[in-house]
C-alpha positions in Angstrom: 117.4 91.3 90.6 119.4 93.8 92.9 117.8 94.1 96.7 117.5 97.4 98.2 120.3 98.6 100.4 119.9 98.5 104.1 120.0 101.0 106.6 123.2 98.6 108.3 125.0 98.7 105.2 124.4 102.2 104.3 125.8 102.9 108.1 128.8 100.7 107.0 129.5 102.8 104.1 129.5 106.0 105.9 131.5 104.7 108.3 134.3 103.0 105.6 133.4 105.6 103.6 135.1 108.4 106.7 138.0 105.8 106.9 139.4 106.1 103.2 138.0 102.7 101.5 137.0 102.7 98.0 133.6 101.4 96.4 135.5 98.0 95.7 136.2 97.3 99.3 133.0 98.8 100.5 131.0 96.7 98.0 133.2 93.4 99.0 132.3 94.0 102.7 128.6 94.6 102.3 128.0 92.2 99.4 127.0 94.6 97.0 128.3 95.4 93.8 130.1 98.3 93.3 129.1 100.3 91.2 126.0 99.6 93.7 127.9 101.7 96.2 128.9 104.4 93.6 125.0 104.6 92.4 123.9 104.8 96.3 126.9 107.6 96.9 125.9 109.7 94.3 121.9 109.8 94.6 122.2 109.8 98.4 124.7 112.5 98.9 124.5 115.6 100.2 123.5 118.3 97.2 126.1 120.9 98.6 128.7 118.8 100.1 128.6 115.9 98.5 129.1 114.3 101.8 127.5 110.9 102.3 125.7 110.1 105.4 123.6 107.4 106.3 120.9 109.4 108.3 120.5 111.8 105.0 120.2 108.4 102.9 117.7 106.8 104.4 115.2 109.9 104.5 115.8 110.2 101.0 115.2 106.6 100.6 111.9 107.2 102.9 110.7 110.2 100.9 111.3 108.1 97.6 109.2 105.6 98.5 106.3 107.6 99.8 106.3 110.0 96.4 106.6 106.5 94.2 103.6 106.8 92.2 101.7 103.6 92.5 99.6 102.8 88.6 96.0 101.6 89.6 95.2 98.8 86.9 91.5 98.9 88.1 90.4 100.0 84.7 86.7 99.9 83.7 86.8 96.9 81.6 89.0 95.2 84.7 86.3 97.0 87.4 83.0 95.5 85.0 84.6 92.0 84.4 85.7 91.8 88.6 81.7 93.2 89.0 80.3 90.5 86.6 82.6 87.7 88.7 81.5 89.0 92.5 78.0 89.1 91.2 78.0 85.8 90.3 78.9 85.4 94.0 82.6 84.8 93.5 84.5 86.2 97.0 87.5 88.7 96.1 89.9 85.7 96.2 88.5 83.6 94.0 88.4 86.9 91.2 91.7 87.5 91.6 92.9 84.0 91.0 89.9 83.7 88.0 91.5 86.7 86.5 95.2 85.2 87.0 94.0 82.2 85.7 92.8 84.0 82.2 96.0 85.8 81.8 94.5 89.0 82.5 95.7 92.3 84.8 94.5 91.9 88.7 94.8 93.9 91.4 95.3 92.7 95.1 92.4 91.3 97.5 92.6 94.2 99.4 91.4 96.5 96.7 88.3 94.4 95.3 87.2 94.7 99.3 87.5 98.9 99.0 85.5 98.5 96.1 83.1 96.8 97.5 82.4 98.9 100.5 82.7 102.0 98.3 79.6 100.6 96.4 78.3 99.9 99.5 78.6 103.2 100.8 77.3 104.8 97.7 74.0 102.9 97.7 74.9 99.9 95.7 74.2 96.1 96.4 77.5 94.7 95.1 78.1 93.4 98.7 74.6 91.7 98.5 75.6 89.5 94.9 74.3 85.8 95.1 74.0 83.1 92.7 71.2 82.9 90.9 68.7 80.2 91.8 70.2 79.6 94.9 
């Protein structure tokens, strides 16, 4: 699994990079591979003058990241079964693990507690689930 580049060793680059080194010697001072260094040249780069700069890379590392489409897995089979689990008075945490335990998709903690105070908000009593009988 490759890590992301940092914003040192994209600075490193830049600065090799306006002293005449090649990938190879870039990538073997960083520890990177490098056709690592190539990849991050070429989709970093300046559009016109194909200059690379660090400052230019990381906004376009920034603006990536924010326009990454995140997939919701909360589908309505996943948002009935995690509803049948908090009703039966299971807390957030112990869905998600119940659901990682059956093999099945999950989404974080975090998510099932939106949910929650969405139907809240909307009039519903999810919040309110107890066991029966207790």
């Amino acid at each position: 699994m490759s890590k992301q580049i940092t914003e040192e060793q994209r600075y490193t680059i830049e600065s090799m990079l306006e002293q005449g080194y090649s990938n190879a010697k870039i990538s073997r001072v960083i520890g990177i591979d490098r056709s690592n260094v190539g990849i991050e040249r070429k989709r970093n780069c300046d559009a016109r003058s194909k200059k690379y700069t660090s400052e230019l890379a990381e906004r376009k590392r920034l603006r990536r990241q924010k326009e990454r489409s995140r997939a919701i897995k909360f589908t309505p089979e996943l948002q009935e079964h995690c509803e049948n689990l908090l009703r039966q008075d299971y807390s957030p945490e112990q869905v998600v693990g119940i659901l990682e335990k059956q093999g099945e998709e999950t989404m974080s903690i975090e998510y099932i507690y939106r949910h929650l105070w969405s139907d809240k908000k909307a009039g519903g009593d999810l919040y309110t689930s107890k066991k029966k009988g207790s």
